[in-house]
C-alpha positions, 0 to 999 in steps of 0.5 A: 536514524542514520543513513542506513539500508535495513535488510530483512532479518526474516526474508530476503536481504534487502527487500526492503532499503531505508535511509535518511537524506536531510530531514526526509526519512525514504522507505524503499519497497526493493523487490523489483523483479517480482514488482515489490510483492511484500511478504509478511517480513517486509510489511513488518519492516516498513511499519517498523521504519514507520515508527522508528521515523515518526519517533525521530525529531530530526525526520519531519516528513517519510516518502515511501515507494517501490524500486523498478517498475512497481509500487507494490504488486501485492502478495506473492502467490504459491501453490499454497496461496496467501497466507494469514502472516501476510493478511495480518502483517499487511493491516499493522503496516495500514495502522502504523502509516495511518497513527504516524504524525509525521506526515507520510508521502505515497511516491507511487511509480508503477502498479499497486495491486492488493495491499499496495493499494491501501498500503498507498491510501494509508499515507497522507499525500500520494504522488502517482506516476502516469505510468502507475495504476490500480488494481484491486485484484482480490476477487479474480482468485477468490478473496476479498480486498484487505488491509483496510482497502475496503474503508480506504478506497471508498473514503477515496472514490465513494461507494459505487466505484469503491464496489466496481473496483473491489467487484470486477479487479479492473486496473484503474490508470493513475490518470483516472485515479486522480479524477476519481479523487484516490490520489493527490496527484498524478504527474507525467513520468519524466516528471515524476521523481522532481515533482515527488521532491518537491511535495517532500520538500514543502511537507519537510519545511512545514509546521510539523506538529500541525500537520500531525493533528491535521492528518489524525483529524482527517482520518478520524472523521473519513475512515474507520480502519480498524472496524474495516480491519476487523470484518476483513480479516475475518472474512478473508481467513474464512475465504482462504479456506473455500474451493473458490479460493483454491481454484483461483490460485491455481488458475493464476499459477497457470495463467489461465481463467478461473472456472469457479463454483461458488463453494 
């Protein structure tokens, strides 16, 4: 795959850029002025660059990250709320990055909220700003977590706090996230993008066809993502259709605290 930018052929032009340095294979989530929030055309591309790059020889490791201050901020929100497009694209994108064999980098540089954060755990090794953090979000609008969050963060952090992060929202600072075990690695900011290289660097240099058996034997024996997927998705789509669901996208529209009535 040559040097190249991909625009959307379904959302915007150039929400998400791709491009080839050496044998590195860059993802780039280019939406910065929403914080990287990915609809259901940029889920579909990034997966679609996934596999592309895992199918070529030449590209021996994939970074994947978010330009301007965000990773990934999650879904944008409308008066109509998330839709199912997103629910669905967002769970191929999990599957493409836990089926690469070529290992996958989470260069993570701001704020992952809800898709982001498993969009992040899916990959293989994650680098975190110290300025990055966490943030399942789903529950402050009425939802629960997707795109395989809730079998990646507990694989990640264990039950109890994967159920305090999925239960109250909270946002989890990149620098607790490393303590808890979600990332690899978290780094001072000014450090951020030479240490990033330098992970890329040893990953692209090493025995890649072991790296792929590790990685799958990894993930088969942590986490069982499509079971995950499944219960998810069912149980979101019933969600999106309950009062609770309604009241909370608007309350975040307006900024202001949700009033909801379990219906």
């Amino acid at each position: 795959m040559s040097a190249t930018s991909t625009p959307s052929t379904a959302g915007t032009p150039g929400t998400v850029l791709v491009e080839v340095t050496g044998a590195v294979g860059r993802i780039t989530l280019n939406a910065p002025e929403r914080l990287n929030a990915v609809d259901p055309s940029m889920c579909e591309e990034v997966a679609e660059a996934v596999r592309a790059f895992d199918a070529d020889p030449a590209v021996r490791v994939v970074a994947l990250t978010g330009a301007g201050r965000g990773f990934c901020s999650g879904a944008p929100l409308s008066a109509d709320g998330a839709t199912a497009g997103t629910l669905y694209a967002g769970a191929d994108l999990v599957r493409a990055l836990l089926a690469s064999r070529t290992p996958v980098v989470a260069l993570v540089n701001g704020v992952a909220a809800g898709i982001g954060v498993p969009m992040a755990l899916a990959c293989d090794y994650v680098v975190a700003s110290d300025a990055a953090s966490f943030v399942l979000a789903f529950a402050r609008i009425g939802l629960m977590p997707d795109g395989g969050a809730t079998a990646l963060v507990a694989a990640s952090v264990g039950r109890a706090r994967a159920m305090r992060l999925a239960l109250t929202g909270e946002r989890l600072p990149a620098t607790t996230a490393e303590e808890w075990g979600m990332v690899a690695e978290c780094v001072p900011a000014d450090a951020f993008g030479a240490r990033g290289e330098e992970v890329l660097g040893a990953l692209a240099s090493g025995a890649t066809v072991a790296l792929g058996q590790t990685k799958a034997a990894v993930n088969a024996a942590s986490v069982d993502v499509e079971a995950a997927l499944a219960r998810e998705e069912a149980g979101q789509v019933s969600l999106m259709h309950t009062e609770d669901y309604r009241e909370g996208v608007a309350a975040f529209l307006a900024k202001r605290p949700a009033e909801f009535t379990g219906r």
